[in-house]
N, C-alpha and C positions, 0 to 999 in steps of 0.2 A: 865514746867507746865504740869499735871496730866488733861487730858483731861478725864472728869466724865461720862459717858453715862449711860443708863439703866439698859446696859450690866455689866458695874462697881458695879455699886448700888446693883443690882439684887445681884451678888456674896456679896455683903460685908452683906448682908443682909439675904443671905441664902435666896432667892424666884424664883421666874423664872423675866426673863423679863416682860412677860407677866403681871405680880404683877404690876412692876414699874410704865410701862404702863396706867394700869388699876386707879394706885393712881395719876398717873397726867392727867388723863383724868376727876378725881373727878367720878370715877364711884366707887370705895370705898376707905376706909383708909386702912393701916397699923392695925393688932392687939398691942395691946398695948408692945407687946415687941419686937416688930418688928419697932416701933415707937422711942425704945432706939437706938436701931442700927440703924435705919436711921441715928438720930440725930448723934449719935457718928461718923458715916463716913462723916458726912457733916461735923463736928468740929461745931456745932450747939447745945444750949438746946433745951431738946424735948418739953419743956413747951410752950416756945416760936414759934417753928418748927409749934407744934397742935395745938395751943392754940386754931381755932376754933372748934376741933374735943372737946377737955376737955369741953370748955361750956359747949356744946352740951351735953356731956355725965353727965355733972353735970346737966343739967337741964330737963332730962330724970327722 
């Protein structure tokens, strides 16, 4: 088993740690293509993944 850390994410995702961090802290999100490649290193839809960032953004 593939043990996932911030470190992992951070590279699959092209960010620094720091990023990863930052988006599980809820101190911001992911830009929106940065939101595919989460989803896809998780094996995740990103629909599902943001769905409260999409409201949000639709309801802006």
């Amino acid at each position: 088993m593939h043990v996932r850390t911030q470190a992992w994410l951070a590279r699959k995702c092209l960010v620094s740690q720091m990023s990863v961090s930052r988006w599980e802290r809820g101190e911001c999100v992911p830009s929106r293509p940065q939101r595919a490649l989460v989803a896809s290193a998780l094996g995740v839809d990103a629909g599902a993944l943001f769905r409260e960032v999409l409201d949000a953004e639709m309801a802006a």
